[in-house]
C-alpha atoms as one frame of an Amber mdcrd trajectory, in Angstrom:
protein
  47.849 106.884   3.909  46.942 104.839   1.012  49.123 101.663   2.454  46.981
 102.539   6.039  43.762 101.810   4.492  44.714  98.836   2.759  46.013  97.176
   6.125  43.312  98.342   7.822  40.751  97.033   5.604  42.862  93.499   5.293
  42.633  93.733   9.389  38.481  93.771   9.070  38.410  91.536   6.246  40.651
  88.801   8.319  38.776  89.735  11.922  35.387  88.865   9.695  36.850  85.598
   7.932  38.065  84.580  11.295  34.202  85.533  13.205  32.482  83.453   9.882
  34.930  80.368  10.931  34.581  80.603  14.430  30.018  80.915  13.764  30.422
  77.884  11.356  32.363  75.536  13.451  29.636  76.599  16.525  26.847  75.883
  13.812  28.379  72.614  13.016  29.174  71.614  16.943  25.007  72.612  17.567
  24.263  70.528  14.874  26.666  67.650  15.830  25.569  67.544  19.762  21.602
  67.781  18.481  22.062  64.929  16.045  24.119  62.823  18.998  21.438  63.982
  21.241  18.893  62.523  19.114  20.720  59.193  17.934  21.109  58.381  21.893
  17.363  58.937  22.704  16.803  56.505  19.731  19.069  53.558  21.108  16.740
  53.995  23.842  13.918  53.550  22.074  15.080  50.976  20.100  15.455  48.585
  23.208  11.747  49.518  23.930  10.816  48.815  20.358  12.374  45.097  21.076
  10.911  44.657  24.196   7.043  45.282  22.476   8.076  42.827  20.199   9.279
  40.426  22.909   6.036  40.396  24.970   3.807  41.226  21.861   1.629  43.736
  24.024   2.332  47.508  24.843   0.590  47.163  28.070   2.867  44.145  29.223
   6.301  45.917  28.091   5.225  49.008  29.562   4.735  46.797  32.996   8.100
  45.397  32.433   9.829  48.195  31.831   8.231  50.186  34.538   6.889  53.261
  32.756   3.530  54.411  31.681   1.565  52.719  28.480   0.884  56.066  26.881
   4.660  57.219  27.252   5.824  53.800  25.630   3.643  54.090  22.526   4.491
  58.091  22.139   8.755  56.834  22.232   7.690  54.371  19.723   5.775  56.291
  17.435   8.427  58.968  17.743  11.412  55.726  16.738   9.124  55.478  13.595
   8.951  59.012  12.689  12.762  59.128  13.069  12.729  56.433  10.419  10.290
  57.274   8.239   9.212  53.682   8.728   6.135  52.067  10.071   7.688  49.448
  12.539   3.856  47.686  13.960   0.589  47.043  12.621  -1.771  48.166  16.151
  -5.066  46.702  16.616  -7.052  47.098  19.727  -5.614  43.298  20.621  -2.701
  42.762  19.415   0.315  43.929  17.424   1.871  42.599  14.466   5.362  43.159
  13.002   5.287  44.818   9.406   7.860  43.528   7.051  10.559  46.541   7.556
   9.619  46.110  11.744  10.656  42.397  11.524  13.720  43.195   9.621  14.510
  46.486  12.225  13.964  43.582  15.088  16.200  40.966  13.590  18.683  43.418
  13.229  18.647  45.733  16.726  17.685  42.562  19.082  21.055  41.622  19.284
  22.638  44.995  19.588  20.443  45.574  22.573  21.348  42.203  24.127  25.006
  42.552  24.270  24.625  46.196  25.593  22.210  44.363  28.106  25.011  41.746
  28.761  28.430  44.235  28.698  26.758  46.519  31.699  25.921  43.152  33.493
  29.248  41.755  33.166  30.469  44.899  34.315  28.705  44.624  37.422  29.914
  41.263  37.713  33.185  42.913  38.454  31.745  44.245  41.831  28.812  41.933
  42.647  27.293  38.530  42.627  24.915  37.380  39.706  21.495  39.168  40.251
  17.735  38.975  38.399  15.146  37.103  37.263  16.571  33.490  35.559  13.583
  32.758  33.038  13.686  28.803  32.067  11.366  26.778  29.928  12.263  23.046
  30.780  10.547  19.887  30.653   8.513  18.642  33.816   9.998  15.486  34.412
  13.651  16.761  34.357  12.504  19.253  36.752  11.197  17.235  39.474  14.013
  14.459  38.899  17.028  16.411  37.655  16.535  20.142  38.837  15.014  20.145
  42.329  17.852  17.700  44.111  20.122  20.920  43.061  18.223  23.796  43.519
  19.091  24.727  46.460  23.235  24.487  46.164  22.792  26.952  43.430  20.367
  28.964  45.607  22.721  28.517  48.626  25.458  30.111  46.042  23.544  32.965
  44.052  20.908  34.109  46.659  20.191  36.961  44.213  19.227  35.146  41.875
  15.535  34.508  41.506  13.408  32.441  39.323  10.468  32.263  36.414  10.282
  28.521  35.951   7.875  27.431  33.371   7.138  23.730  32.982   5.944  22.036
  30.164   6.816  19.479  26.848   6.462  22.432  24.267   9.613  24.040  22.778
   8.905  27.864  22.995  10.460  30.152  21.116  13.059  31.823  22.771  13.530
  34.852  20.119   9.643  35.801  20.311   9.394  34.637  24.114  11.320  36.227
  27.379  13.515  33.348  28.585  16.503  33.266  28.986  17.117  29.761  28.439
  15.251  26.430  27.608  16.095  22.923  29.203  15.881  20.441  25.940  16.161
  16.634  26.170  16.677  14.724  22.908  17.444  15.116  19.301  17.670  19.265
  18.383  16.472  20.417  15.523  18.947  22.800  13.074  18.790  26.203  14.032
  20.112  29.327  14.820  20.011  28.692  18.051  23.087  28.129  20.477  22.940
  24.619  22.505  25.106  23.890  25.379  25.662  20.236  26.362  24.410  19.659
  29.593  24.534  15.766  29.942  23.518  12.237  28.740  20.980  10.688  30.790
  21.098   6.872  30.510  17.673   4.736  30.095  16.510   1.112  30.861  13.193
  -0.659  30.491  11.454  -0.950  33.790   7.661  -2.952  34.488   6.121  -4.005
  37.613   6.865  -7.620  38.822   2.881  -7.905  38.665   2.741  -7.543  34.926
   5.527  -9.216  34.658   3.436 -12.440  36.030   0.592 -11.793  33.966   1.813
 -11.025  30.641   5.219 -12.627  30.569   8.846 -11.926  30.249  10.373 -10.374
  27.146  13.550 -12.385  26.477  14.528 -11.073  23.333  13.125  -7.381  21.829
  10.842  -8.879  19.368   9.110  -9.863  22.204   8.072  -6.042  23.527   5.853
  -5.777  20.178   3.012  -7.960  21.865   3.288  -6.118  24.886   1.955  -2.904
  26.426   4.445  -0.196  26.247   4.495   3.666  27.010   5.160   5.876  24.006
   5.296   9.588  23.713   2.571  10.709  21.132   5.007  11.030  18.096   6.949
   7.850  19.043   6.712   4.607  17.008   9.434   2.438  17.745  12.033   1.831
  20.214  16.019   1.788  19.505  18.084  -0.847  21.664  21.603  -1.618  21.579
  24.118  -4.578  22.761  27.630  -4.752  22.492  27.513  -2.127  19.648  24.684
  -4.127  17.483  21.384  -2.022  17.079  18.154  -2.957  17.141  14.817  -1.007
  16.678  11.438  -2.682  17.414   8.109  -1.375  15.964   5.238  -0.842  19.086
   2.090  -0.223  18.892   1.146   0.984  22.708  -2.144   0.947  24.363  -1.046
   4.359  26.105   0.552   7.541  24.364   1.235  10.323  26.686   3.592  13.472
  27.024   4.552  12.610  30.822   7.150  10.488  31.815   6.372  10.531  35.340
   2.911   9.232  34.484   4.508   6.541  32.516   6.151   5.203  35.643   3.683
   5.377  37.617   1.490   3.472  35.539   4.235   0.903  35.172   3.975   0.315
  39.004   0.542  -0.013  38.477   1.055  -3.039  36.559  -0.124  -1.488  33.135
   2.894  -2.143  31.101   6.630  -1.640  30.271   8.030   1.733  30.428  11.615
   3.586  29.073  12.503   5.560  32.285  15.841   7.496  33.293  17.776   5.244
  35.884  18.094   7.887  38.168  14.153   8.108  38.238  13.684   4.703  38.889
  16.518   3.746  41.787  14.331   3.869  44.447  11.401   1.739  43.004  13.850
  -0.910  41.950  15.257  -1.120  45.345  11.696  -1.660  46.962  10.488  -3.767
  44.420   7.668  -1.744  42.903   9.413  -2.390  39.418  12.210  -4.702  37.700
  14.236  -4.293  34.766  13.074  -5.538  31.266  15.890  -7.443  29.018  18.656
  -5.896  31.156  21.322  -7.331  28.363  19.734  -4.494  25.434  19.847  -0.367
  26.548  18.379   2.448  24.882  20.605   4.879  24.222  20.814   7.921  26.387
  19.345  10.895  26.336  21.039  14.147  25.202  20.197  17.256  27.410  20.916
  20.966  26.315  20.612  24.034  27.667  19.755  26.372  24.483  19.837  30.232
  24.309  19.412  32.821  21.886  22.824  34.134  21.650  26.313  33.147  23.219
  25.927  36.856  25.162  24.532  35.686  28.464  24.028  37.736  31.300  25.893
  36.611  34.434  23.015  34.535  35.808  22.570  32.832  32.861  25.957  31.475
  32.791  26.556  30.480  36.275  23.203  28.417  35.865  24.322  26.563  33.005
  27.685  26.302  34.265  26.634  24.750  37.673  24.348  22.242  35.927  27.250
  21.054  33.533  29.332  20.739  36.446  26.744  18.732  39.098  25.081  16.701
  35.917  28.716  15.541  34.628  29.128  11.729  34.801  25.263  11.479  34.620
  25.574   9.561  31.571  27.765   6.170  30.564  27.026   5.040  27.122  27.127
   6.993  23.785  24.410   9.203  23.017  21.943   8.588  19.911  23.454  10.724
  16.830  21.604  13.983  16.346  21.923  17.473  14.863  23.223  19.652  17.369
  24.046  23.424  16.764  27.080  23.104  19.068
C-alpha cells in the first residue's frame, strides 16, 4: 500500500511539473507573439516617422501617405513612447529634429528605403516600372538634353510618371523627396552616390554683329577686353589646345544663372558666350552666331545623375540607365578633373 501511494503521488507530482511546463512555454509564446506584434507595428511607424522628417510637415506626410493628420501624430507619439525617446520638437509651424530624432533618422532612413526598394524589385518580377520619378535638374539641360528624349522613355515606361523640378540650386536629396538630381559640373565630396551620365563638350559662340563691332579674339588674352557671359560665382575661363592649358581672367558686363539667356543674348549681339555644341547647332547653321578662337576648347562638362543610396527603385534605374545609354558619345574630349563620389 505504502509503494501505491508513493507512485501515485510521483504520478501527480509529474502530471503538475508537466501542466507548470506546458503554462510557462504558453506564457512565454503570449509574450513572444505580443512583443513581435508590437516590434512590427513599430517598423511601421518608423517609415512614417521618416516620411515627417522627409516633408518636414505632419499635414504634408499625412497627404502623402494617405491617412488622417490626427492618426499620423497619435502612431508617432506612440513610436516615442515605445522608445522612451522624444524623436521632434512640434511647434504650431514647423517641426524640428531633436538630437536622438536625427540620430533615429540617420539610422532607420535607410532600412526603410531598401524595404521600399526589395518589394519594388519584387514587383519588377511581374510588371513594368511604375510611380512617381521625382528629379531636380538644371533648366537648360532640360530643355536641350531631356525633352528630345522624353518621350522614347515615355513610349517605353508608360507607368511611369513625373515630378520635374527645374532650377540651378542643388537640393538636398536626404531632407527633400527626390529621387534623383541631374548635376552638371564639378561635385562636391559627399556621401552621396553619383552616376556618370555624360561629358557635354563646349565652344565659344558670339554673333557675327559683335563680332564687327568689337573685334575678333585671335588669341585668349584677347577675351579679357571683351564682353563675356559668366555664371555668378565664375571668374575665369579654362581653355585648352593640343594638351596646353590656358585660363584667362574676365571681368563680364553680365553674370547670370541661365545659360539659355546667355545665348540668346549672344545672338543679340551683346557678347561672347560658353554654350554646349549641341545647343548651338542650329544657330551656327543659320548664321545667328559663329565660333570664337575655334583652335582653344573648354573642357567639357561632366553630368551626373546623384541619389541618396545605390537602392533604387525600378523607375529610378531604368531612368538613369536610358539616359547613360541615349547621352553616350555626347562628349569627345577629356573632362575637367573633379571630385566625384563614383
Amino acid at each position: 500500500m505504502l509503494a501505491c501511494a508513493r507512485i501515485i503521488v510521483l504520478v501527480q507530482l509529474e502530471r503538475l511539473y508537466s501542466y507548470f511546463i506546458v503554462a510557462f512555454l504558453a506564457d512565454i509564446r503570449k509574450s513572444l507573439i505580443h512583443k513581435w506584434s508590437n516590434d512590427v507595428k513599430h517598423l511601421g511607424d518608423i517609415a512614417l516617422f521618416v516620411e515627417v522628417v522627409r516633408t518636414r510637415s505632419f499635414r504634408r506626410a499625412a497627404s502623402a501617405l494617405g491617412m488622417p493628420n490626427s492618426t499620423l501624430s497619435r502612431r508617432i507619439e506612440g513610436l516615442e513612447q515605445a522608445l522612451g525617446l522624444r524623436l521632434l520638437n512640434r511647434t504650431t509651424r514647423q517641426i524640428e529634429l531633436t538630437e536622438a530624432g536625427r540620430i533615429y533618422f540617420e539610422r532607420t532612413k535607410h532600412i526603410v528605403d531598401e524595404a521600399r526598394v526589395i518589394h519594388e524589385q519584387l514587383g519588377d518580377v511581374l510588371t513594368q516600372p511604375t510611380g512617381t520619378l521625382r528629379v531636380s535638374l538644371p533648366v537648360d539641360f532640360a530643355r536641350i538634353f531631356l525633352t528630345p528624349l522624353l518621350p522614347e522613355f515615355c513610349q517605353r515606361y508608360p507607368d511611369v510618371s513625373f515630378a520635374l523640378n527645374l532650377t540651378p540650386q542643388r537640393v538636398d536629396l536626404v531632407a527633400e523627396p527626390f529621387d534623383l538630381a541631374i548635376r552638371m559640373g564639378a561635385l562636391p565630396d559627399s556621401q552621396l552616390i553619383a552616376h556618370k551620365l555624360t561629358e557635354i563638350p563646349r565652344g565659344l559662340y558670339a554673333s557675327p554683329k559683335y563680332l564687327n563691332l568689337m573685334g575678333i579674339p585671335e588669341i585668349p588674352d584677347h577675351l579679357a577686353s571683351h564682353d563675356c557671359f559668366l555664371f555668378p560665382w565664375e571668374e575665369r575661363w579654362l581653355l585648352t589646345q593640343n594638351g596646353s592649358e590656358t585660363g584667362i581672367h574676365l571681368n563680364g558686363r553680365f553674370r547670370l544663372n541661365n545659360v539659355g539667356m546667355m545665348q540668346a543674348l549672344a545672338i543679340e549681339g551683346l557678347g561672347i558666350a560658353m554654350l554646349a555644341q549641341d545647343a548651338v547647332a542650329t544657330d551656327l547653321a543659320e548664321g545667328r552666331l559663329v565660333t570664337v578662337l575655334d583652335n582653344w576648347t573648354p573642357y567639357p562638362i561632366s553630368v551626373h545623375a546623384v541619389t541618396e543610396t545605390r537602392l533604387l527603385p525600378a523607375r529610378t534605374r531604368v531612368f538613369i540607365d536610358f539616359l547613360k545609354t541615349r547621352l553616350r558619345g555626347t562628349g569627345a574630349a577629356p573632362a575637367l578633373p573633379n571630385k566625384e563620389t563614383s
